[in-house]
KENU-638948 format. One record per residue: y, z negated, x of N, C-alpha, C in turn; residue in three letters. Coordinates in steps of 0.1 Angstrom, whole numbers, padded with zeros to 4 digits, always signed. Example, Ala and Ser with C-alpha at 12.3 -4.5 7.8 and 13.67 -1.06 7.14 Angstrom:
// KENU-638948
-0057-0078+0132-0045-0078+0123-0033-0078+0132ala -0022-0071+0128-0011-0071+0137+0000-0079+0129ser 
This chain:
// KENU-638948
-0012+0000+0008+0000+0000+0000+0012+0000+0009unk +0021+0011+0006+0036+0012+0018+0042+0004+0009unk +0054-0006+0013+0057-0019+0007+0077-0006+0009unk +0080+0005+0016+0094+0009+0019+0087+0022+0024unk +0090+0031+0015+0093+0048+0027+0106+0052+0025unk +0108+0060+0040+0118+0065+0039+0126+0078+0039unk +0134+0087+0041+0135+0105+0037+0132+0103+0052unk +0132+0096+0064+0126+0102+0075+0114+0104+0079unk +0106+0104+0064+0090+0101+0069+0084+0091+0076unk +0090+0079+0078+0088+0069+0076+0080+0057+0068unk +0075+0047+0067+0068+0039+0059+0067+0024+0068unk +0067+0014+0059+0068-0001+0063+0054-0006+0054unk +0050-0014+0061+0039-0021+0053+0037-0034+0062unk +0038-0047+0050+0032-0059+0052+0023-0065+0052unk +0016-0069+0062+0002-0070+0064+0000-0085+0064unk -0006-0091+0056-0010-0109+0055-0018-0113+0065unk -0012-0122+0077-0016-0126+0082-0032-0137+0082unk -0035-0140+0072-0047-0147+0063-0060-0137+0063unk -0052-0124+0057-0067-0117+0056-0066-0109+0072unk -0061-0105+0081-0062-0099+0091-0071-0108+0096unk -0067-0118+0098-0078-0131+0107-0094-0131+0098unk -0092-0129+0086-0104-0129+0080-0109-0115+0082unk -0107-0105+0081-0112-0087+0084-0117-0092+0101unk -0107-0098+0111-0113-0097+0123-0125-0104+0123unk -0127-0118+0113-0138-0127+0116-0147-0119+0116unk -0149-0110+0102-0158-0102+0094-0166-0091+0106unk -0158-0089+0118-0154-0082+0126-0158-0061+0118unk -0148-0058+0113-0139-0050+0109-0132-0037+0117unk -0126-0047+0123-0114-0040+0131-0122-0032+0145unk -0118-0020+0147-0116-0017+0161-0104-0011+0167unk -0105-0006+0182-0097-0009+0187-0085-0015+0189unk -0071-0007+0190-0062-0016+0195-0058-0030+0183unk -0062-0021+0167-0061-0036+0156-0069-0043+0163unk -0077-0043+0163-0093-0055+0169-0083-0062+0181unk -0075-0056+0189-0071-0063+0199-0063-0072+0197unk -0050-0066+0190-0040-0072+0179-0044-0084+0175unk -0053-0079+0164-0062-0094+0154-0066-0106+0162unk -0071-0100+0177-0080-0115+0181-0070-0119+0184unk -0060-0120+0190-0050-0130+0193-0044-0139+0185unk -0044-0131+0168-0037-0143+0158-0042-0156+0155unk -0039-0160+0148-0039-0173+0141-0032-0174+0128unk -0041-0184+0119-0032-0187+0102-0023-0187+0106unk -0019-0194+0115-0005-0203+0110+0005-0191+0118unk +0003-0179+0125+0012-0171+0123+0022-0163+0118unk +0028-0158+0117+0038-0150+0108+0033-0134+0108unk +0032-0131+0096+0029-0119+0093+0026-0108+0104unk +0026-0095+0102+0025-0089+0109+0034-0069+0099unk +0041-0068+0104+0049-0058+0100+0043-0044+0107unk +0039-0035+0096+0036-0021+0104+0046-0010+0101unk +0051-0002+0111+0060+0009+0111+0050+0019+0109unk +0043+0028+0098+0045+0042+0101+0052+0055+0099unk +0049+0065+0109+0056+0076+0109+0046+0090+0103unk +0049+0094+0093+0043+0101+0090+0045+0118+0089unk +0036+0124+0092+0037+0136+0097+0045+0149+0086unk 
């Protein structure tokens, strides 16, 4: 779900820090997310994704 697009082809999406940590438990994720993920923790603050779309 893009949460902001924009006329630059652009897109913003908020990503819950809760279920990332739970997708990585699940182990889910690869690459660079997988790398991303193992570092969080709950009590972090969100995580914001910029895409740019073609």
């Amino acid at each position: 779900m893009i949460n902001y697009s924009s006329r630059n082809d652009y897109g913003v999406v908020n990503l819950d820090i809760v279920s990332l940590v739970d997708y990585y438990n699940a182990d889910r994720f690869t690459g660079a997310l997988k790398e991303l993920a193992s570092t969080l923790d709950e009590e972090d603050n969100g995580v914001v994704m910029v895409l740019k779309f073609k």
